[in-house]
N, C-alpha and C positions, 0 to 999 in steps of 0.2 A: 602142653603149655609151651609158649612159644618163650626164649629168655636164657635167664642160665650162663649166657658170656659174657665175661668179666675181661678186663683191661687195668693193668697197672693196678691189680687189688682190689677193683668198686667197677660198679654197674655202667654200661655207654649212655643211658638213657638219658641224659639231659644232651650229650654232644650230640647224640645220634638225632633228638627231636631236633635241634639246628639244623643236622646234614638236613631233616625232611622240610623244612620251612625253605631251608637255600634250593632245594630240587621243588618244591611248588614255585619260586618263584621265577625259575625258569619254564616250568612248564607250562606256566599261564603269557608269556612274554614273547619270547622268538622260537621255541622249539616244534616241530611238525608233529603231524598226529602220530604219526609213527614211532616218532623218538618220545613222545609222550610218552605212549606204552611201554616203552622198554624202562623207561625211567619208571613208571607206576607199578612193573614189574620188581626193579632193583629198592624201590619202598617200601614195597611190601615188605623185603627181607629187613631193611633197616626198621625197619617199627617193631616187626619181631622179636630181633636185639635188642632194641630199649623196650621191650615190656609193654607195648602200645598193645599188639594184637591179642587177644583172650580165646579161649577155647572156643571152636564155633558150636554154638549154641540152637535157640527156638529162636527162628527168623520170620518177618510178617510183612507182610509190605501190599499196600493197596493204592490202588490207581485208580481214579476220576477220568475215565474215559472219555469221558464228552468235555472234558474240562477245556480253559480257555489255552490258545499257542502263546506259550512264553519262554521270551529266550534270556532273556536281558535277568539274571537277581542277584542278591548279596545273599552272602550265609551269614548268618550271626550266631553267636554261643547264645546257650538258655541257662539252667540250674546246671551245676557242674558240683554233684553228691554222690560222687562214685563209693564203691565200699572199700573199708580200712584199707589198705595196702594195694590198691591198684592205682595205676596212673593213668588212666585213659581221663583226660579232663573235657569238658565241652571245647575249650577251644585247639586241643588237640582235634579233637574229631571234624572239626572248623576246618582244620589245615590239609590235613586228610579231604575231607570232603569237597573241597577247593577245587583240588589237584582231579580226583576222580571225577565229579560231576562238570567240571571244566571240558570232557565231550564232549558234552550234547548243549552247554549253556555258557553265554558269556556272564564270565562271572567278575561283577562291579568289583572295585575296591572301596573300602568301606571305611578308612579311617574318617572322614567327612560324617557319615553315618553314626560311626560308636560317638562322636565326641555330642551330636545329638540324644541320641537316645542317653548316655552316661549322665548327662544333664538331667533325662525326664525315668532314667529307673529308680532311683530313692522313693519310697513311698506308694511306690505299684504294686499292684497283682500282679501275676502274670499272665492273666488274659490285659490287662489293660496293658502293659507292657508290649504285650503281641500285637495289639493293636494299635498304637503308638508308632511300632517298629514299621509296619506295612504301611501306616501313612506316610512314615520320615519315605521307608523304600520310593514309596511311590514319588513323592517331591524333587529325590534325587534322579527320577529316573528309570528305576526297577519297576519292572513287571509282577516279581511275586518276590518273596524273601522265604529261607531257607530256615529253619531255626532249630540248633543242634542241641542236646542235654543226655547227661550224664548222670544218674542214678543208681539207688542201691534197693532192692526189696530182698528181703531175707537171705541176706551176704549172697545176691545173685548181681550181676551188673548188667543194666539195663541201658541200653544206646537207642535214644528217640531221633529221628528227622522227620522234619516236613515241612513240605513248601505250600504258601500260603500265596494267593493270587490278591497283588496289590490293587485291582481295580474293583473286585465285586468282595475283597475280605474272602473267598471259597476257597477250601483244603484242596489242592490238587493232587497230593500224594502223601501217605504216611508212611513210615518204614522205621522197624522195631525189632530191637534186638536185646537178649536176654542171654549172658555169657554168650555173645556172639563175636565171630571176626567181624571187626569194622569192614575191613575190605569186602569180607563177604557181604556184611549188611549192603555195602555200598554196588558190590556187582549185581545182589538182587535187585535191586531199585531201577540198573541201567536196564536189566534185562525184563523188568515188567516196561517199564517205560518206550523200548524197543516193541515191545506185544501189543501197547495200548492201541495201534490203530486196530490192528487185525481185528483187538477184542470190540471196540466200536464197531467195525464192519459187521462181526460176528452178531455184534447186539442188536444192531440197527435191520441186521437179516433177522434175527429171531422176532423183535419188534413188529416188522412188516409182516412175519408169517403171521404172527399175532395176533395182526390186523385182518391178515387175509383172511385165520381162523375164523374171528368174527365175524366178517361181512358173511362168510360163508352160513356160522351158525343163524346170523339174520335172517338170512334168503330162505333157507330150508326151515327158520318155525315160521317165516313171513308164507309161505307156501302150501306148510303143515295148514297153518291157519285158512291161508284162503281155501285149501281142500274140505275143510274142515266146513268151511260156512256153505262149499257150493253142496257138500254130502245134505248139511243141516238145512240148507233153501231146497233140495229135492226132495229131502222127507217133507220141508213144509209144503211143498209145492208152490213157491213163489216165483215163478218164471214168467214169460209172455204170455197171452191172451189172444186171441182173436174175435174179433166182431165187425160185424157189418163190413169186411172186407177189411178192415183194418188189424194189422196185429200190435197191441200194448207193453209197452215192456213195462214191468214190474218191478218195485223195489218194497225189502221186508225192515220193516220200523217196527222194533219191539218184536211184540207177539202178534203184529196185523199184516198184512198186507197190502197193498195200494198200488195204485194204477201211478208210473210215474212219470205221466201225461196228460192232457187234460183230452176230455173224450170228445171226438170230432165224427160221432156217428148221425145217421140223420134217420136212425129207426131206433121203435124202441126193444127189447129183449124178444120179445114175442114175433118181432118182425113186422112190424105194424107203423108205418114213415110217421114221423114226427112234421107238423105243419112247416113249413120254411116262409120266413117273413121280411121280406127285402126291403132296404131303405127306412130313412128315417122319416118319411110322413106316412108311411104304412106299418112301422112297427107302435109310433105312434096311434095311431087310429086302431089299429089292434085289441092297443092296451085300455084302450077307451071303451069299447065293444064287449058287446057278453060274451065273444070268442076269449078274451082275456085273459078267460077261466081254465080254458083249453090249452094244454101243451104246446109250445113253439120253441124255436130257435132260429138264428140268423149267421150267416157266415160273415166274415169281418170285410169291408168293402176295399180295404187296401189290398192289392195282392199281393199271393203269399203270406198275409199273417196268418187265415186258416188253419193252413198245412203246419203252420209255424207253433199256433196259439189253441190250435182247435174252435171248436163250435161255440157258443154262446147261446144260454138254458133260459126260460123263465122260469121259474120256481115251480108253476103248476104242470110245466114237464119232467120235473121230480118228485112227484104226486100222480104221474100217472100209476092207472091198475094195472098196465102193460109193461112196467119197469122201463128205466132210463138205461139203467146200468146191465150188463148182459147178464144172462143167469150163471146165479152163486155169489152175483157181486152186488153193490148199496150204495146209494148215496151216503156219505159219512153223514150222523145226525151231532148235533154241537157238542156232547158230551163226547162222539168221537173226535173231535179236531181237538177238543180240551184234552183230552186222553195225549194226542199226538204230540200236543205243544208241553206237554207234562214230561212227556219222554224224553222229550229236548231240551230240559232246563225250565222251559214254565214260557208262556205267551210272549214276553218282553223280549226274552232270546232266542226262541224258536225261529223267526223266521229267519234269521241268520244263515240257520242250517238250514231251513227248507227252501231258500232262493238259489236259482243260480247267478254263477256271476254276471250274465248282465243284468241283474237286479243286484249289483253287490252283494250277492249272497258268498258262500264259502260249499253248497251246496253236499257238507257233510253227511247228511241224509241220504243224499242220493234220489232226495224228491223230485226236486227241480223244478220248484215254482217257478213261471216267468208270467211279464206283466201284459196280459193279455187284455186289460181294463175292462170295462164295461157298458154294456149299453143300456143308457137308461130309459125310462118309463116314455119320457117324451122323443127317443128315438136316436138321439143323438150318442155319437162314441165318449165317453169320457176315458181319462188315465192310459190311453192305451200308451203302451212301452215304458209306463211310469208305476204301475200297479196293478196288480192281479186281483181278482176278485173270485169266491168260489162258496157255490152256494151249502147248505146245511139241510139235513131233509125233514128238520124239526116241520111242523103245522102253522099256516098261515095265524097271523095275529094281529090284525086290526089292518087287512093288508101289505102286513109287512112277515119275511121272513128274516130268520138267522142264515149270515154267511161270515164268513172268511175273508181281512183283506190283508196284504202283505206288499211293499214298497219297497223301492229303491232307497229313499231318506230314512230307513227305520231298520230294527232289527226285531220291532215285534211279528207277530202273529197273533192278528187283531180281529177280534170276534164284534159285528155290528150289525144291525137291522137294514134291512133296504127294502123298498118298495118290490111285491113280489112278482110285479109283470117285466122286472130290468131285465138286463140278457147280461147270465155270469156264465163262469165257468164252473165245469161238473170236474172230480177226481170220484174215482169207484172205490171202496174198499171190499174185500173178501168179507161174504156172508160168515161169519162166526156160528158154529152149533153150541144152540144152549141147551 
């Protein structure tokens, strides 16, 4: 215990707190950093003698790393409840802390301040009070404010700071001391406050490994996964296709598989050429004729949509005995495209997913509807680039079949009747064993 010297019969402690007020007030005014320290050195000893300094104790102190740059505060005393017989008061610790934190901080003078606040502390808490003090701070000027207190917990003495940031109200550092040296409390503050960047650097490196962790753990179940689905697509055997010279790529929806293209062959499975019917006054007359009845298709007269959109079916060449779609593979029948749009939310949203985007679609699926339109019965192109159309291998009914149509202005997947001699488009699905 620091104390014990006496002068002319009694204690220094009241003259000596003077000598320390008159050495803060030079140390905050004309004296160099250097001669600071030597003075903050020769206080220490004076506060010793007067009984200011206490046994160094359980010291704590935390710092707000990311916290905002402030140079500009006031220190103000708080509760000042030391125990019986000690003298350390809040504004003792004020003066002291003046002098010390004067370092790294210009530090306001504050009689303008107290005569403020001394006005608005009658009748406060002390968080309103606290918060009173940081607005006055701020008015005047101050960045954050400092606020000291002096306490007693079971005959231990407890020394609180912290500085409060006047613009957002946020704690930027606390520092607590229990039977502690003030000086020391106050060295530990300078020296975490001296750490703060490193420990930001420090954090800001851990934070980015962090990150890198993650992007990493992504990649690796992102890849786990896709290994996962190409292992699970070769047990199903969902890959390309070839027929009639053409090879298919496949995409697997659900528990099916499908062709995800429309089919651009001009024979049927068995190898046996499917009729080809040119222009619109001859697919017309066509469809008028008992040939009608007969299997056909037509390629699209723009060039390039063919290659683009594939071939275009009448109905009755998805009704051949020769098969349209290659063997092992179907015409989907409507309760399969119901199946499909079930899978994807229900008809109204399906085709969302099964468009691609130049049909506005999002083509989630991996289907890749596009609008390959149709040709109708009288021979003329309708919808094309505007709508897709794809027929159903349901049984002709009253000359008309079930198909599939699917638009640019819609997000359904729209199940409707058409005349069965039009020219739509064919998708295959994998023969399923029952």
């Amino acid at each position: 215990m620091c104390g014990g010297i006496v002068s002319n019969g009694g204690p220094l402690s009241l003259t000596l707190l003077t000598e320390v007020k008159l050495l803060k007030a030079l140390l905050m005014t004309r004296l160099s950093m250097m001669t600071r320290t030597k003075f903050a050195t020769l206080l220490l000893g004076l506060s010793c003698l007067s009984s200011v300094c206490a046994q160094s104790g359980d010291i704590r102190v935390t710092v707000n790393p990311g916290g905002a740059q402030i140079d500009r505060i006031f220190i103000i005393p708080g509760e000042s409840e030391g125990c019986s017989g000690g003298q350390l008061t809040s504004e003792s610790v004020v003066t002291i802390a003046e002098m010390q934190l004067g370092q790294v901080y210009t530090i306001l003078e504050r009689q303008y301040l107290d005569r403020v606040l001394e006005e608005q502390r009658l009748g406060m808490s002390g968080l309103v009070f606290q918060n009173s003090a940081v607005d006055a701070g701020r008015l005047q000027g101050s960045q954050g404010v400092v606020f000291c207190s002096v306490g007693c917990i079971q005959s231990r003495e407890v020394i609180n700071l912290k500085l409060v940031d006047c613009q957002e109200g946020v704690q930027q550092w606390n520092a607590s001391g229990v039977n502690a040296d003030i000086f020391k409390l106050l060295s530990t503050i300078l020296d975490e406050l001296d750490n703060a960047p490193a420990q930001l650097e420090l954090k800001a490196q851990e934070e980015e490994r962090e990150r890198q962790l993650q992007e990493e753990a992504k990649a690796l179940a992102a890849q786990e996964a896709e290994s996962a689905q190409d292992a699970d697509d070769k047990a199903f055997d969902c890959y390309d296709v070839s027929h009639a010279g053409h090879t298919y790529e496949l995409v697997r929806i659900g528990e099916d598989c499908w062709f995800a293209e429309n089919l651009r062959s001009d024979q049927y499975a068995n190898g046996a050429l499917i009729v080809r019917v040119t222009g619109v006054k001859e697919w017309k007359s066509w469809s008028k004729s008992n040939d009608s009845f007969t299997g056909a298709h037509c390629l699209h007269e723009q060039s390039g949509k063919s290659d683009m959109y594939g071939y275009l079916y009448n109905l009755h060449a998805v009704h051949s005995p020769y098969g349209l779609c290659p063997t092992g593979w179907e015409v989907p029948s409507a309760d399969d495209w119901g199946a499909l749009n079930w899978h994807l939310g229900g008809e109204r949203v399906a085709g969302g997913k099964l468009k691609a985007a130049s049909m506005n679609g999002n083509n989630s699926s991996g289907f890749t509807a596009l609008p390959a339109g149709m040709k109708s019965s009288s021979g003329e192109m309708e919808e094309l680039d505007f709508a897709g159309h794809w027929w159903a291998s349901d049984a002709v009914v009253k000359k008309k079949g079930n198909a599939i149509r699917m638009s640019k202005d819609e997000l359904k997947s729209k199940p409707l009747s058409i005349d069965s001699s039009a020219g739509l488009s064919i998708r295959c699905k994998r023969l399923v064993s029952k």
